[in-house]
N, C-alpha and C positions, 0 to 999 in steps of 0.2 A: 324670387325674392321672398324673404320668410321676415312676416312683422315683428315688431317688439309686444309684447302683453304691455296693457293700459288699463286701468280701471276707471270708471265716471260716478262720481256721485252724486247727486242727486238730490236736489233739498224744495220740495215743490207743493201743490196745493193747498197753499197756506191760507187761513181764515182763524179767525177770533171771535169767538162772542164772549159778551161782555151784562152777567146780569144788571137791570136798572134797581137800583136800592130806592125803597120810598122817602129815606133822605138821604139823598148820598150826600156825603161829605165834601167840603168846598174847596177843599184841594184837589178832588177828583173829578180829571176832564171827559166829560161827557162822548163817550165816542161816537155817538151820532151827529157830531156838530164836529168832529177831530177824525187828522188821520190818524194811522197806527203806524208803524214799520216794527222790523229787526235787525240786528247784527249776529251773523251768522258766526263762530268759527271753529275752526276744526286746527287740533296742534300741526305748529308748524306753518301753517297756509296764513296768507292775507287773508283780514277781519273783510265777509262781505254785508252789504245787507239789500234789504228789499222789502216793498210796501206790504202789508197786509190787510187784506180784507176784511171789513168788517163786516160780520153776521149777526142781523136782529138777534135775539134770543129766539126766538118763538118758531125761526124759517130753519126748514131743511136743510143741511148741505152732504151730497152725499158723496162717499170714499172715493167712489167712483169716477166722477165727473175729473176732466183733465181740465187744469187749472198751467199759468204760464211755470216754468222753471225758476225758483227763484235764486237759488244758489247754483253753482257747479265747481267739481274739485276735480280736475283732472291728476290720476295719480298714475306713476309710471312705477315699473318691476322694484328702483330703490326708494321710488317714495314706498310702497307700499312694505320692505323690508323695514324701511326705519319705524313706519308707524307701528309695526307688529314687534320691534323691538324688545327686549326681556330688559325689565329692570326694576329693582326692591326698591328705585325711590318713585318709578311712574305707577299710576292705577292704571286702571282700564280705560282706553280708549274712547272718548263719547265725542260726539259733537255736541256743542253747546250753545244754545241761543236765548237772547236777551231780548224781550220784547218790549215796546215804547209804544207809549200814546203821546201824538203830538206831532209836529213834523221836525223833519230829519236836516240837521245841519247843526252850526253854532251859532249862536247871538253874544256876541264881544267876549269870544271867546269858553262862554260856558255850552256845553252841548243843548242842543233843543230836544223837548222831548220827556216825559217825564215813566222810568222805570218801572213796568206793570210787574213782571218777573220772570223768573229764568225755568229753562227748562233744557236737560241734557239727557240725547237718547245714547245709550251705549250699541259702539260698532266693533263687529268683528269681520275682517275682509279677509280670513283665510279662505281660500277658495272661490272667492271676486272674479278673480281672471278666467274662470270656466265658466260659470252661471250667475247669473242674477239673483242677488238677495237684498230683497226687503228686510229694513231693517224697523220701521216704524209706518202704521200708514190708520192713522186716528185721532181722537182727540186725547191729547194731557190736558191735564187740571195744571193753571198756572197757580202757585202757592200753594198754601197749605191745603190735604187731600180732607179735614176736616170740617172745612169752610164749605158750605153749601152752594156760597154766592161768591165762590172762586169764578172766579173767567177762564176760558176752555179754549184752546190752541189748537186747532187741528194741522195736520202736516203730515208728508208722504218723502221718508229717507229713502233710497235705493240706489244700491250696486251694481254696475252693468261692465259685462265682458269691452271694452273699444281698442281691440288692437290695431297697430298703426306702424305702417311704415316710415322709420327714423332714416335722416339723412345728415349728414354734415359736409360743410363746406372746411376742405382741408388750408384755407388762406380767406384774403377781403376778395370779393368777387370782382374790384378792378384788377386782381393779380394776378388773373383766368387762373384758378386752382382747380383743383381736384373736387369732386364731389365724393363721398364715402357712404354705403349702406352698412346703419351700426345696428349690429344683432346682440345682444347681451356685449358680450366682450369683445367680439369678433368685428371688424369693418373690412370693408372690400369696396374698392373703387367702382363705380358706377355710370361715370358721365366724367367729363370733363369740360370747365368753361373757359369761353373766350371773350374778351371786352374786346372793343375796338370804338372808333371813333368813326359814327355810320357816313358823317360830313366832312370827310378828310379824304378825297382822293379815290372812294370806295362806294360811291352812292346805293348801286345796286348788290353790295356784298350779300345781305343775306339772300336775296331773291338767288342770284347766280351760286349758289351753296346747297340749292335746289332745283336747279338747269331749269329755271321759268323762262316764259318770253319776258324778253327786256321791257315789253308795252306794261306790263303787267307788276313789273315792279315797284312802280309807287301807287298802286292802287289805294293800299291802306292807310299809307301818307297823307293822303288829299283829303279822304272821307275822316280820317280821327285826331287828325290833327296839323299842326304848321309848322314847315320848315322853314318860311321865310323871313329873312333879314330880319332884325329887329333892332333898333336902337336902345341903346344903354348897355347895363349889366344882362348878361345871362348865360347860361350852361345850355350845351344844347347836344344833341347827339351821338348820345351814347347809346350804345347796345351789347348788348352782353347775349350769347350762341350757347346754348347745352348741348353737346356731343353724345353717344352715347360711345361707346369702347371699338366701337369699329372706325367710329371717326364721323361720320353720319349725324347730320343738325337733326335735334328730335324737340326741338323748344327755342326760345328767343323771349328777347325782352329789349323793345326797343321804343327810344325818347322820341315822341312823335310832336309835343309841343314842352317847347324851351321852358326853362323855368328860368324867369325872367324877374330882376326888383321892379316894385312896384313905384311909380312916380313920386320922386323924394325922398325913398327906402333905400336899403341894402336890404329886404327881405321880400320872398315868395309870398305872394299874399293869398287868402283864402279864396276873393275873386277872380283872381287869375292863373288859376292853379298849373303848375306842367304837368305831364301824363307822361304815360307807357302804356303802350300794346303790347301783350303775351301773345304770340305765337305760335301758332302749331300747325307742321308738315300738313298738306293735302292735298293731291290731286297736280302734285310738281310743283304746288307753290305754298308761300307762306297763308293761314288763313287766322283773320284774328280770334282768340277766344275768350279775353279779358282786358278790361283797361284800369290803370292806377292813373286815381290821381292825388297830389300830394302838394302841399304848402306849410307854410312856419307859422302856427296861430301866435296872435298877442297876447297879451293880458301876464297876470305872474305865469302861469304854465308855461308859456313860452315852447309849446311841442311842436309837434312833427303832428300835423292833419292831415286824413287820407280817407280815401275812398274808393273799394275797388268792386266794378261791376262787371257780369258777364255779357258777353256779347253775343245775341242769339244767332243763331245761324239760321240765316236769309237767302241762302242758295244765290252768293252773289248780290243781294241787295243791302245796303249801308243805313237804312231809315229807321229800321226798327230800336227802340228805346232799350238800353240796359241795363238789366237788371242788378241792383246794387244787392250784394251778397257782405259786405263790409266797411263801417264807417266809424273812425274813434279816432282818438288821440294817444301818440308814445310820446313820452320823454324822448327831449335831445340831450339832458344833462347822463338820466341813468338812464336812458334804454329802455327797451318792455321784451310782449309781446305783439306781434301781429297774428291775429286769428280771426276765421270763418268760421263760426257757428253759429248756424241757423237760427236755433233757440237762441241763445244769448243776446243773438242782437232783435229779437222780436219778430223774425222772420221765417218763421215756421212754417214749413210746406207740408200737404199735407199725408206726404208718405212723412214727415218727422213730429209730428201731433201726437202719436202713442211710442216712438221710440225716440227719446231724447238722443240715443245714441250717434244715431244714424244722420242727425244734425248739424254736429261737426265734422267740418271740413278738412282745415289743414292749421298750425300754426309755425310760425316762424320768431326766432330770437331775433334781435334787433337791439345792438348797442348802441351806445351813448357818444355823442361828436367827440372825435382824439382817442377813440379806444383800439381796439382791434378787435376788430368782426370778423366773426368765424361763424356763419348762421347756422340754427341746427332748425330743421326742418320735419314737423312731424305731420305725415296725412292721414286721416283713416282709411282702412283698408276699403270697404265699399266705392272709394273714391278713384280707386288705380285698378285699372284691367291691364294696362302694359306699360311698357318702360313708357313711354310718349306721355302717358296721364301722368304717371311722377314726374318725371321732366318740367312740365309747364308749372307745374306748383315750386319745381324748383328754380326757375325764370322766374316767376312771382317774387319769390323770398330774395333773388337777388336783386330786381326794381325795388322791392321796399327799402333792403338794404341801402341802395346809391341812393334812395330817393334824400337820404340823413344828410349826406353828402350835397346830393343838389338844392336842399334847401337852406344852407349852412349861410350866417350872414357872408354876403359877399364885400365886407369891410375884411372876413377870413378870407385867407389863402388856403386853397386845397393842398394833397398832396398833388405830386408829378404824376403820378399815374391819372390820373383825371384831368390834365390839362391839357389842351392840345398845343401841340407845338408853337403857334405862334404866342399863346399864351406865357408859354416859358420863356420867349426874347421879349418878352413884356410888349 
């Protein structure tokens, strides 16, 4: 399997000092009593932002020292053709950021926050995709370069090689489709999936799709979650198989507890979330290696909340706690992403402390309820040694997927692929 080129950008150890004037002026907020932020953006990309630290005047801060990520821009082979674009009515390329004193939101409406000043470093990414280029890593003068008692913006730009292997899903993952490895223009089949309904008829399906003993088939059932009856509304037992081209389970993704409304609702609620166990062959049987869980937040957002953690391997023991590697919210209206990166979400290991890159994980597309979903699937390369490690990350992307599906008010009607039979004679 040969990845796609990826580029990572990088917008990081950010700090401000800010000289004290012997009168400052009474519309200037005092940043040692105030926070700071900024909004980050680069053409094209969603506007990000992120806090910034404030530095006495007086104290060190040195280039060196690793500070959290505050931005990232993940750019693929056509993002990075469109940004390098020619044209007599674009300049040159810069990212651009606006920095605030105050804190970050709106008050009825007007933004919070009052505009210190701007500052834009100019990027050049030819050649990104092979090596690493810094493209700033110091302090600018925010304002005019002739003001003594300008305030001073430090910050660390940088370009890093992350190539990644690209996946798509050739239909919705209830429609057991094809799965496709996309190389530039090129795709080639890779895997093939299968949905089924695990509580129809079939209990031990996936265990016997890897000649286990029977005793041993609901092992993972017992210990991650519930199969049993439940009263009222709920969705319950689905699973979805990743083949790989011989025909051979090399992944799975299977609903371990029901997603169920909550007393009084037609919705999954945050406290009683359904899950999924990921999967993967070992030793003749299934063994788990992650769990999703997933519910319908309230409030105006109205999304899709989740949380997926890995499950350590206990040589057969079920007690050990797991480790959450991803937690956020997608739209149910438009869609997002779903992604694993380490940095991003605050959870920085410490082989990923000096390489941002090597932090992310994997992300998956995720549309909007009533769309059609076709998941595209991206993992970094560090993260796949064999077909079986893509595999489970593509059992992942397709749990996320259904999970839109299994959290959908149950005042809706699903499609027929997602109902079980008795469901369709009502």
């Amino acid at each position: 399997m040969d990845p796609c080129p990826f580029v990572r950008l990088t917008v990081g150890n950010l700090a401000l000092k800010i000289p004290v004037a012997s009168k400052p002026a009474r519309s200037v907020v005092h940043p040692s009593s105030s926070p700071c932020f900024c909004k980050i953006k680069l053409k094209n990309f969603p506007l990000q932002s992120a806090v910034v630290p404030f530095i006495p005047p007086d104290s060190n801060f040195h280039d060196s020292q690793v500070q959290p990520i505050a931005a990232t821009f993940h750019l693929s082979k056509s993002d990075l053709d469109r940004l390098a674009g020619k044209s007599i009515f674009a300049g040159k390329l810069c990212l651009k950021i606006s920095i605030y004193t105050g804190r970050r939101g709106t008050t009825c409406g007007v933004n919070s926050g009052r505009l210190l000043g701007k500052v834009s470093v100019p990027l050049d990414l030819a050649g990104t995709v092979s090596k690493t280029t810094v493209f700033h890593n110091g302090w600018i003068t925010v304002g005019k370069e002739a003001k003594r008692s300008s305030a001073q913006f430090h910050l660390n730009v940088k370009a890093e090689p992350d190539p990644r292997f690209v996946f798509q899903f050739d239909g919705e993952p209830e429609c057991s489709p094809q799965v496709f490895q996309i190389q530039g223009n090129i795709s080639q089949p890779v895997f093939t999936c299968k949905f089924s309904f695990r509580n129809t008829g079939d209990r031990n399906q996936l265990s016997r799709s890897l000649q286990s003993e029977p005793g041993n088939s609901r092992s993972w059932l017992s210990s991650f979650g519930s199969e049993r009856e439940r009263p009222g509304k709920e969705r319950k037992g689905w699973s979805i198989t990743v083949h790989d081209l011989s025909g051979s389970p090399v992944a799975a993704a299977s609903m371990v507890t029901p997603f169920v409304a909550s007393p009084g609702s037609d919705r999954v609620s945050s406290s009683n979330p359904g899950s999924w166990l990921i999967l993967r062959p070992g030793d003749g049987t299934w063994k788990p290696w992650g769990r999703l869980e997933a519910w319908r937040e309230r409030g105006g957002s109205d999304g899709l909340g989740y949380r997926f953690e890995l499950v350590p391997d206990t040589n057969g023991g079920m007690s050990a706690a797991g480790i959450v590697l991803s937690e956020s919210t997608l739209s149910t209206n438009k869609g997002g992403k779903f992604v694993i990166d380490l940095r991003s979400n605050g959870r920085a290991t410490p082989g990923s402390a000096t390489s941002p890159v090597c932090s992310f994980v994997m992300s998956a597309s995720v549309e909007g309820e009533g769309r059609c979903s076709k998941p595209t699937v991206e993992v970094s390369v560090p993260h796949v040694n064999c077909a079986e490690d893509a595999a489970a990350f593509v059992a992942l992307a397709a749990a996320v997927d259904l999970s839109v599906d299994a959290c959908r008010l149950f005042s809706q009607r699903l499609r027929k692929e997602l109902c079980q039979q008795q469901d369709l004679l009502g």
